[in-house]
C-alpha positions as CSV (number, residue, x, y, z in Angstrom):
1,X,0.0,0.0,0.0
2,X,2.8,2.3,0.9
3,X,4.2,1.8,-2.2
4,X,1.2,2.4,-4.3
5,X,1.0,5.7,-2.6
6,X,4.3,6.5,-3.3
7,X,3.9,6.0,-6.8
8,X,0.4,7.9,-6.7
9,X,2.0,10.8,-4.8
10,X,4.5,11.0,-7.6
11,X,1.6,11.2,-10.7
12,X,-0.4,13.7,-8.5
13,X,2.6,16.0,-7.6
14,X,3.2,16.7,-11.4
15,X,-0.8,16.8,-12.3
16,X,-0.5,20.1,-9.3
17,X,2.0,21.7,-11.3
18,X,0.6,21.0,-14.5
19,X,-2.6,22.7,-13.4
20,X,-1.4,25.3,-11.7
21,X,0.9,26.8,-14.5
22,X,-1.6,26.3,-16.8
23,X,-4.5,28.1,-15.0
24,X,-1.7,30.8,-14.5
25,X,-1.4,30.9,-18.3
26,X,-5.3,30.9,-18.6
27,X,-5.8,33.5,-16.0
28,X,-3.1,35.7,-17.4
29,X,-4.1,35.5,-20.9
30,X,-8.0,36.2,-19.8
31,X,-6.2,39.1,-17.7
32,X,-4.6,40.9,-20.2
33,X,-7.0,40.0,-23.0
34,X,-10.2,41.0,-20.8
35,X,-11.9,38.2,-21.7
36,X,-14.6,36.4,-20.3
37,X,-14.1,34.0,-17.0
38,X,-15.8,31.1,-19.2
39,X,-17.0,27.9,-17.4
40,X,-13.6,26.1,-18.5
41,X,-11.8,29.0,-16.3
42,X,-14.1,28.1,-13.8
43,X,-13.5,24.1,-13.9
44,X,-9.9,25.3,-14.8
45,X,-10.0,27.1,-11.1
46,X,-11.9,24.0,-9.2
47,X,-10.3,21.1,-10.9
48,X,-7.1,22.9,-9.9
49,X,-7.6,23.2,-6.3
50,X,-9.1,20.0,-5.9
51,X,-6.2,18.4,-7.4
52,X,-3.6,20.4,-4.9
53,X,-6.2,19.0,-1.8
54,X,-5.8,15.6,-3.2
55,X,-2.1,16.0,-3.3
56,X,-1.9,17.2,0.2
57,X,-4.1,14.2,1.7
58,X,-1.6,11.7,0.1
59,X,0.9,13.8,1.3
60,X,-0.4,13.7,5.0
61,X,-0.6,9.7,4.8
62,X,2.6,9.4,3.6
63,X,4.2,11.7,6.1
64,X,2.7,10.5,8.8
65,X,3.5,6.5,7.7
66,X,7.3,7.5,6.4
67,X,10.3,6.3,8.5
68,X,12.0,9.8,8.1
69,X,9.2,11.1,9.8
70,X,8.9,8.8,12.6
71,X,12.8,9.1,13.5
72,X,12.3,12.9,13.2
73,X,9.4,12.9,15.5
74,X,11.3,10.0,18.0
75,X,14.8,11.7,17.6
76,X,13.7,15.6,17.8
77,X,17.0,17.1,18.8
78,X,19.4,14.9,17.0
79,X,16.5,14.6,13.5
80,X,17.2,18.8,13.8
81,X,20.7,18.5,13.2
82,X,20.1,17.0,10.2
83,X,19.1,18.7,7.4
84,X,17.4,15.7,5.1
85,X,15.4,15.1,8.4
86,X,14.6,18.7,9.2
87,X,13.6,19.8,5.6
88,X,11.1,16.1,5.4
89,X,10.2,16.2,8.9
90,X,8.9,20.0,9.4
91,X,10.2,22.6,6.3
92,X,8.6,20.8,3.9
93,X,5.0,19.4,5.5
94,X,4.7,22.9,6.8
95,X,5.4,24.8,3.4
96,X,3.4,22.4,1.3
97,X,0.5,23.0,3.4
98,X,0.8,26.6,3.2
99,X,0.8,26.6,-0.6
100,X,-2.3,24.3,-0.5
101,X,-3.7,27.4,1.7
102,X,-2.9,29.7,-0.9
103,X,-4.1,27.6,-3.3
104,X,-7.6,27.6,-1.6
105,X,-7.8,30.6,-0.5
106,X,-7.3,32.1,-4.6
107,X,-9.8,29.7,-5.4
108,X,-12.3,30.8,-3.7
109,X,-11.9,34.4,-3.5
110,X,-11.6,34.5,-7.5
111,X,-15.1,32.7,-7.5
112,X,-16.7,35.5,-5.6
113,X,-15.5,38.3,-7.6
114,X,-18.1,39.7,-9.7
115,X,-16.1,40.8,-13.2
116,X,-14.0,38.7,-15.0
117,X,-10.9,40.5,-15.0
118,X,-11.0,40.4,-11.2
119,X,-11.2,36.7,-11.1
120,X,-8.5,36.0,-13.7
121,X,-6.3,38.9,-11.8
122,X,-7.3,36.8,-8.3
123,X,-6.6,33.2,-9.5
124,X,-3.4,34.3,-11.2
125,X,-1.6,36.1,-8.5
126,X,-2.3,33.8,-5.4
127,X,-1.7,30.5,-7.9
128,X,1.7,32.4,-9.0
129,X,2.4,32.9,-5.0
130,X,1.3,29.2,-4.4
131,X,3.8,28.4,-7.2
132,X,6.7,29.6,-5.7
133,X,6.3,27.9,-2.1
134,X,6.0,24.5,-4.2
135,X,9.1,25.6,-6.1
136,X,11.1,26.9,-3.2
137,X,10.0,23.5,-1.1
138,X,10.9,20.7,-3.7
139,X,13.8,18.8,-2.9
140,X,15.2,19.5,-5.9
141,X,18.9,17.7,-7.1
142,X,20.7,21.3,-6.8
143,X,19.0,22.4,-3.3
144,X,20.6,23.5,-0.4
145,X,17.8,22.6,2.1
146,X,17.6,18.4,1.0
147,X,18.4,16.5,-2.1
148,X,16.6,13.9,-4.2
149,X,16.5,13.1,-7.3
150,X,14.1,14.3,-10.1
151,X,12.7,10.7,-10.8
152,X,12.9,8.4,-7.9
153,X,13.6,4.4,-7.8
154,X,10.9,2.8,-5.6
């Protein structure tokens, strides 16, 4: 099961950026174009979201299941002094959830806004901000904070 997860976690995590830079391209195009917020905007903006609260739910069962994570919660002080444990064990759980936040939060404050250009406008920045929490938090190959890399052997 764990592994299935895994594996799922992996699909889902590219599907959240997927979505999310292209409802930023949608919602800036329909900003600077003044278009209409058309129903596909509008499932563009839900599907979106829904997908990041999926991701984060996966997330949550994994982190709370994952070795790393019960070390860093049995070994607090020592799981600190190590950055692989400290970036999977709090930096990352915490920052992910925030960007979920952000996620939600643009999502439904661009579906209460009553023109068009004011719900592109909405969705775009607070996806954008979302964004860059996701990209700041990966563990990408090159980062400082903990390394993995881009496509992982189960």
């Amino acid at each position: 099961m764990y592994v299935f997860l895994l594996v799922l976690h992996s699909l889902v995590r590219w599907l959240v950026l997927v979505m999310l830079l292209y409802a930023v391209y949608r919602g800036i195009r329909g900003w600077r174009s003044g278009s209409l917020f058309t129903v596909i905007d509008e499932r563009i903006r839900h599907i979106t979201a829904t997908v990041a609260h999926v991701q984060l739910m996966i997330g949550y069962v994994l982190y709370f299941t994952s070795p790393l994570v019960k070390y860093f919660r049995g070994h607090y002080a020592e799981a600190l002094r190590q950055p692989d444990s400290r970036f999977f064990g709090m930096i990352h759980v915490l920052l992910m959830t925030l960007a979920v936040i952000v996620v939600t939060i643009g999502s439904a404050m661009a579906k209460r806004k009553k023109t068009a250009i004011a719900k592109f406008r909405t969705m775009t920045c607070w996806y954008i901000a979302a964004l860059v929490i996701i990209f700041l938090v990966i563990p990408w190959p090159f980062s400082p904070l903990a390394k993995r890399p881009f496509i992982r052997n189960f």
